[in-house]
Structures are given as structure tokens and as C-alpha cells.
C-alpha positions as protocol buffer text, in pm:
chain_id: "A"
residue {
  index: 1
  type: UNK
  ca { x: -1228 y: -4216 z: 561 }
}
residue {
  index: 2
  type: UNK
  ca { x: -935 y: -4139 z: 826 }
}
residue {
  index: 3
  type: UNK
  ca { x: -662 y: -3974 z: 726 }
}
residue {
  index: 4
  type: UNK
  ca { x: -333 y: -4241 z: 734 }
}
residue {
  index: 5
  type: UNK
  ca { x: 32 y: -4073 z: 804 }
}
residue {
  index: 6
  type: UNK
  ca { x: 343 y: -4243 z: 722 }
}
residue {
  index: 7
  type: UNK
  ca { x: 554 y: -4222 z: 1024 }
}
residue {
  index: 8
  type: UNK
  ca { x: 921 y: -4194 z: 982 }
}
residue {
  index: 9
  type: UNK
  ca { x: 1165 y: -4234 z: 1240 }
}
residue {
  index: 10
  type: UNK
  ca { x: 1511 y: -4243 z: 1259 }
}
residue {
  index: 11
  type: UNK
  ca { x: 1703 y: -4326 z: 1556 }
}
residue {
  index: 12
  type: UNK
  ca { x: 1975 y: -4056 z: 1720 }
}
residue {
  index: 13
  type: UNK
  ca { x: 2248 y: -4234 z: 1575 }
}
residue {
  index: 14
  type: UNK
  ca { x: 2197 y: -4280 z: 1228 }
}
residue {
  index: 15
  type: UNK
  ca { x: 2139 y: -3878 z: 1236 }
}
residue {
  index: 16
  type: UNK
  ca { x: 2490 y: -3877 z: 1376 }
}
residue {
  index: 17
  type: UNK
  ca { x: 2570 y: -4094 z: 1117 }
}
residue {
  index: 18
  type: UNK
  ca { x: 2478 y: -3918 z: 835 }
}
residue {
  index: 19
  type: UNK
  ca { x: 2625 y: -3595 z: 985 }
}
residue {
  index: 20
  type: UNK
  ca { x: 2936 y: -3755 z: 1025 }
}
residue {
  index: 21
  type: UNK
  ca { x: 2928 y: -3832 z: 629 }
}
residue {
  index: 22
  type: UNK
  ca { x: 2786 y: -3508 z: 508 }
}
residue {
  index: 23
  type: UNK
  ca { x: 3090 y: -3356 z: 686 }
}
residue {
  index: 24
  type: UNK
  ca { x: 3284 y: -3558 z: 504 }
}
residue {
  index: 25
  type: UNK
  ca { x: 3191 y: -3488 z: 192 }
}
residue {
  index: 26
  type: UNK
  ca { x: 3104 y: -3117 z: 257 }
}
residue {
  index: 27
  type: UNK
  ca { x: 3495 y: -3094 z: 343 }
}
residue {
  index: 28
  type: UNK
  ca { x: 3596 y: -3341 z: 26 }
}
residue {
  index: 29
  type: UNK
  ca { x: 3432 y: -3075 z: -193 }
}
residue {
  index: 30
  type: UNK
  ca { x: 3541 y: -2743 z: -77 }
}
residue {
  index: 31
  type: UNK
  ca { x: 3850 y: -2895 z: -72 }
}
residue {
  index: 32
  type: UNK
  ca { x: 3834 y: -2996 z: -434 }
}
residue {
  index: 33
  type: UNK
  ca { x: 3705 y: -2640 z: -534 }
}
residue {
  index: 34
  type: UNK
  ca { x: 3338 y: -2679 z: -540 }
}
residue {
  index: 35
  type: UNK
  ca { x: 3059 y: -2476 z: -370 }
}
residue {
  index: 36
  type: UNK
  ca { x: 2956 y: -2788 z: -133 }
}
residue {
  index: 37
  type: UNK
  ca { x: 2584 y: -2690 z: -58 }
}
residue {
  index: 38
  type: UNK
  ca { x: 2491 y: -2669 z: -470 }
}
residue {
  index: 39
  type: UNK
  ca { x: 2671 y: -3003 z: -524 }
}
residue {
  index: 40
  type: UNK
  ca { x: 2502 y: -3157 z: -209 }
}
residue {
  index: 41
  type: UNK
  ca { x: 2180 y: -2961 z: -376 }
}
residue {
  index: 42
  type: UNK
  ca { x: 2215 y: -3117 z: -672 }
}
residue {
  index: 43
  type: UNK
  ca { x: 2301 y: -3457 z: -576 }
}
residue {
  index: 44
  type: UNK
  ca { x: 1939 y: -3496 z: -340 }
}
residue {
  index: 45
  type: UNK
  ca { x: 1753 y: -3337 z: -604 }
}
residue {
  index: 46
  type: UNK
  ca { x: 1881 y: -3522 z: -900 }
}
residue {
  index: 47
  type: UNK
  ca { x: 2047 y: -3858 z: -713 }
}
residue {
  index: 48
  type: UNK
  ca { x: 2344 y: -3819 z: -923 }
}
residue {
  index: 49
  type: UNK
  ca { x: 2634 y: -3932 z: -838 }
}
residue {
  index: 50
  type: UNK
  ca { x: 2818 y: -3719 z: -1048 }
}
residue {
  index: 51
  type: UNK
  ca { x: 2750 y: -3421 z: -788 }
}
residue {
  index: 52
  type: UNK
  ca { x: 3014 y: -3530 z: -552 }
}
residue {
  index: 53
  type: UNK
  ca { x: 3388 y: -3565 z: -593 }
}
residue {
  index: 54
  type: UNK
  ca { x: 3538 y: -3875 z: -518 }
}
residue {
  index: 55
  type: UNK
  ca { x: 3797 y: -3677 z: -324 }
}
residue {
  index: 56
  type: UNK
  ca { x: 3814 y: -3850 z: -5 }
}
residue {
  index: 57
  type: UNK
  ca { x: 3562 y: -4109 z: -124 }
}
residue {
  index: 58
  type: UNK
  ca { x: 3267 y: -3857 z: -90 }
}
residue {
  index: 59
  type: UNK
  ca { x: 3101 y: -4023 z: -352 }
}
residue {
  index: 60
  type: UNK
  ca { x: 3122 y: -4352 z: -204 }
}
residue {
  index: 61
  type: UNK
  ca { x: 3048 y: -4269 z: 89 }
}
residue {
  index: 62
  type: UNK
  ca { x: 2714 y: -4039 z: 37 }
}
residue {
  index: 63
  type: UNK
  ca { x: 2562 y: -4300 z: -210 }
}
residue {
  index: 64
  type: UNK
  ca { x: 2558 y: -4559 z: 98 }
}
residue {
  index: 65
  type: UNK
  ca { x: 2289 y: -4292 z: 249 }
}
residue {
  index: 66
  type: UNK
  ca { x: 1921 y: -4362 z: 142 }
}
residue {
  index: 67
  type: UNK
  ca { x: 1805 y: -4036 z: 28 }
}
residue {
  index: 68
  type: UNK
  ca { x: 1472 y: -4025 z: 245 }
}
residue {
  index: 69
  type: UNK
  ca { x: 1685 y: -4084 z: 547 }
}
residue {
  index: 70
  type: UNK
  ca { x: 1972 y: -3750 z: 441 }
}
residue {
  index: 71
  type: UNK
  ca { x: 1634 y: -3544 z: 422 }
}
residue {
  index: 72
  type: UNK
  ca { x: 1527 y: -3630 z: 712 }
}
residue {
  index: 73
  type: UNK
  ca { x: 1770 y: -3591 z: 866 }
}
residue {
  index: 74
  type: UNK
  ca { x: 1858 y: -3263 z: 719 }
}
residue {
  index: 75
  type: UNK
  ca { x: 1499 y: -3155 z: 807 }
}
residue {
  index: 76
  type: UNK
  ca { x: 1488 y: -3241 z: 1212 }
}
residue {
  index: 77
  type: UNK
  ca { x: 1829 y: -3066 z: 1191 }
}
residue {
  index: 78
  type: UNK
  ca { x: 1707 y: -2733 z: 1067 }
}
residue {
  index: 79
  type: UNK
  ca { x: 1389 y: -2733 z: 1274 }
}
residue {
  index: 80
  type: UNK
  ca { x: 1565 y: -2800 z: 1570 }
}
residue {
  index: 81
  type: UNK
  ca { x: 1730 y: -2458 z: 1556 }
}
């Protein structure tokens, strides 16, 4: 039996994209008081909205990001360094 990978790709500019919008909402909730990376945390892990102010329409904002595609993202980022 071979062995079948799922390839995922995402093109240069939706990872621009979604860095644009995690800035966003990284700003909206220090701004607001929160500690952004456990709210951003707790938003991928659980998918709750609830995680993210609607300062600055955050919340709006991050829920228009499919979830596979923010950790994706978030993972080329990190390995890239």
C-alpha cells in the first residue's frame, strides 16, 4: 500500500494576508488589556470566538480565516526562522 500525503499549499499572499490580520488583532487585544498570544491560543485551539475582542473588529476579522490555513501559516512562519 503507498503511503498518500495531503499536500497543502498556500500561495505567498494569503500568508501576507493572514499576517496582515493577525497583526490586527494581536494589536486589538493588547490594546484592550489582554495577553494576545493566550487569546490567539485559545481561539485556534478551541475556535471560539469569544477569544478575541471585537476591538477593532478582531473578531470579525480572524473568523474570516479558515483555521487550517492560520496554522499553516503560522507553521512555515516559525520554520522559516
Amino acid at each position: 500500500m503507498l503511503d498518500k500525503t495531503m499536500v497543502f499549499s498556500l500561495g505567498g499572499d494569503k500568508d501576507e494576508e493572514i499576517k496582515r490580520a493577525l497583526l490586527i488583532v494581536y494589536n486589538a487585544l493588547r490594546k484592550k488589556g489582554y495577553n494576545p498570544i493566550n487569546q490567539i491560543v485559545g481561539y485556534i485551539l478551541s475556535e471560539d470566538p469569544t477569544y478575541i475582542t471585537t476591538c477593532d473588529n478582531a473578531r470579525n476579522i480572524i473568523s474570516k480565516i479558515d483555521r487550517d490555513d492560520l496554522l499553516e501559516a503560522l507553521v512555515k512562519s516559525y520554520l522559516k526562522n
